[in-house]
N, C-alpha and C positions, 0 to 999 in steps of 0.2 A: 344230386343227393336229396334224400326225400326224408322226413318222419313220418311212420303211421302212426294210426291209431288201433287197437283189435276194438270190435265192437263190443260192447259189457263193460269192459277192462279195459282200463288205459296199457298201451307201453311203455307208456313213459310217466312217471311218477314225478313231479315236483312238489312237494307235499306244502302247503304253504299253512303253515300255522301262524295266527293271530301275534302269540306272545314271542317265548322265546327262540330266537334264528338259529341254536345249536354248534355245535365242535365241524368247521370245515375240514377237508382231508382234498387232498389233489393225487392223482398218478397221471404220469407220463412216460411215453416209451416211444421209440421210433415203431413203424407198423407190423415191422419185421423182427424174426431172431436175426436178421442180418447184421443188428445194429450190435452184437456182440465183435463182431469181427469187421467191422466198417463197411460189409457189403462188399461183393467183386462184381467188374462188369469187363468186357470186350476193349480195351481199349481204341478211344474214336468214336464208342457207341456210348450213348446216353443211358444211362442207369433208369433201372425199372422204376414205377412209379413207387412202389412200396417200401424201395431205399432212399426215396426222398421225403417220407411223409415220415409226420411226427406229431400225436394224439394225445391231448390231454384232458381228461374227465375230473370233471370237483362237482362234487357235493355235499351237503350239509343237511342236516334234518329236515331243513325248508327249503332246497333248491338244488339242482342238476344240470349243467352245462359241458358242451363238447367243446374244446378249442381245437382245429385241425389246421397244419399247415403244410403246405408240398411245395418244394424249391423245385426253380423249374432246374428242367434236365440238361442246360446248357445256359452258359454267359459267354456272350458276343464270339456265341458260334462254337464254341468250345465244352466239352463233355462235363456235367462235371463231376468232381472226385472229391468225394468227403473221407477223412480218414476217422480210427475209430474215436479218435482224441472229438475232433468237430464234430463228429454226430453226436456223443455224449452234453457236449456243452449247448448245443441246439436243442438237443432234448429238455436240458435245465432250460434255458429259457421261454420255455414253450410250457415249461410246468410251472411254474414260476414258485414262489414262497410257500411252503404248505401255512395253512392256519389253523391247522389240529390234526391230530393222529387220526381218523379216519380215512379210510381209504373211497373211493367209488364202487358204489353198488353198482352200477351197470356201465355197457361202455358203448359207443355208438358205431354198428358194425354196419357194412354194405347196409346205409338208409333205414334202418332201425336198429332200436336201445336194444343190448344183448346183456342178460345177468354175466355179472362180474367176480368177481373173486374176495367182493370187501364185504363189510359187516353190513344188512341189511336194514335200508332205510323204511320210514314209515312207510307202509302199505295203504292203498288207498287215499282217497283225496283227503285234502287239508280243510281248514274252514276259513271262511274268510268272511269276515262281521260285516255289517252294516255299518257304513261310514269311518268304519277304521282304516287304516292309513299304513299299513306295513311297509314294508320293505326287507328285501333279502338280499347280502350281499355274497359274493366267495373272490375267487381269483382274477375271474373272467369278466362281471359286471356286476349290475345292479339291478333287482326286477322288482319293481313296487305292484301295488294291485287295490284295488278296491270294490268293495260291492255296492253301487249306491242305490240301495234300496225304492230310496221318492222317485228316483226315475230310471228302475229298472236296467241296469246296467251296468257291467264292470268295468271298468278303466283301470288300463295298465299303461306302466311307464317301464323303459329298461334304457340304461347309460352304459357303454362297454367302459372296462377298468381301465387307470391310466398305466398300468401293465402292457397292456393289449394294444394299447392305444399308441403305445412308442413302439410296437412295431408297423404297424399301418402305414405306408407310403401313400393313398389318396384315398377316393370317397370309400365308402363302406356302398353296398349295392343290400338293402333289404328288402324280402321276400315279401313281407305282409303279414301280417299274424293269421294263421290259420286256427278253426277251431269249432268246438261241437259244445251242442245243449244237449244231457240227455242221450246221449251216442247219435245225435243228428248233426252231420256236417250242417254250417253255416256259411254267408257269404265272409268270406276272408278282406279283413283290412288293406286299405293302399301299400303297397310299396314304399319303398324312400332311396333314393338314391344322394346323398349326403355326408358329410364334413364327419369325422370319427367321434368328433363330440357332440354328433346331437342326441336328444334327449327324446329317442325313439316312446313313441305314442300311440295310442289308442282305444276305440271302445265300444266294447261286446254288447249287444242287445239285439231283441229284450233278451234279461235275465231275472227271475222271480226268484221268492224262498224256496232253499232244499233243490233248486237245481245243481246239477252237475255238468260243473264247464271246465273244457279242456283245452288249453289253449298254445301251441308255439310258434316258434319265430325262426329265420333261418337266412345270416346275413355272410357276402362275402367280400372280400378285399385286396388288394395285393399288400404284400408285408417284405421287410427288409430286416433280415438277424444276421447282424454280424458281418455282411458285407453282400448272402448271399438273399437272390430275390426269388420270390416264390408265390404263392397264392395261398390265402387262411382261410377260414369260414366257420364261424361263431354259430352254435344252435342253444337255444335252451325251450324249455316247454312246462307247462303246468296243469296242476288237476286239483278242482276245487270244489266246495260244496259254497253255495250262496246260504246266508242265514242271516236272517233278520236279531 
């Protein structure tokens, strides 16, 4: 699974404003209409991918994350069979608390952000000062950011929520922060292979005033809801203007 970018125009909008972090909203759904009637499959045969996966998008004025999870399609050899009672309750868990009536503007479909059906967040990138210290929080984690002017460069921090964090069965595998100056790809940050609670790191340069940097992230894990096991994988991404 991939994020693009289009060139001009980001796709993916994380608007990061200086001040206020705004009203979250969360949706979640299994991937399918299946999930109205709990999915049928062949008995003996493992249920399609789409009956096991479960999506959920939050956003807020100042942030946008996908939380995706797919249970695998068998335990110790055995098919398995979700009924529509357990998909629903998978579902709530994977959406987790809403934190305001907003819903998600877009939703993250085959490797890119697809408009969604919720009220439309800020367009275009956000600002992000000189030496100010934000932070934005929703369901999913936490993504701080900085523009540090004296030595060119932006430093971001992101923590997954301890939501996310109590389904995680071992390390989290992250990707590296990809990202562009100016619609110019850049070398992408380390990877991290790591404990759920680490306090994922890093930092963009050079970056000057009035640049425009676009930046995400794309970690995955195995997770345990409810008894059954399955594979997650956390994205979130940002578009900013640097200002002095």
């Amino acid at each position: 699974m991939r994020v693009s970018w289009r060139s001009g125009t980001a796709s993916v909008c994380l608007a990061l404003a200086v001040t206020a972090s705004g009203t979250a909203g969360t949706h979640a759904a299994p991937a399918t209409n299946n999930a109205a009637t709990g999915g049928t499959h062949v008995a003996g045969v493992a249920p399609p991918a789409e009956e096991r996966t479960f999506v959920s998008t939050t956003a807020t004025a100042t942030s946008e994350t996908t939380l995706r999870v797919v249970l695998d399609a068998k335990s110790h050899g055995v098919p398995l069979k979700l009924t529509r009672a357990e998909r629903q309750r998978i579902a709530a868990i994977v959406r987790g608390r809403p934190a305001g009536g907003r819903t998600a503007a877009r939703e993250f479909v085959s490797g890119a952000w697809q408009p969604g059906s919720g009220a439309g967040l800020k367009k275009g990138p956000g600002t992000l000062r000189c030496d100010r210290n934000p932070s934005w929080s929703d369901a999913n984690g936490t993504l701080s950011a900085r523009f540090n002017c004296r030595y060119g460069t932006i430093n971001w921090g992101y923590k997954i929520s301890t939501r996310v964090k109590s389904l995680i069965t071992g390390n989290v595998n992250e990707r590296g922060v990809s990202w562009w100056n100016n619609g110019k790809r850049k070398p992408k940050n380390a990877g991290h292979v790591v404990g759920k609670s680490y306090h994922f790191h890093g930092t963009l340069k050079p970056v000057k005033h009035d640049d425009r940097v676009q930046f995400q992230d794309y970690m995955t894990f195995r997770v345990n809801i409810g008894g059954r096991t399955g594979t997650g994988s956390l994205t979130w991404a940002a578009d900013v203007r640097a200002k002095k």
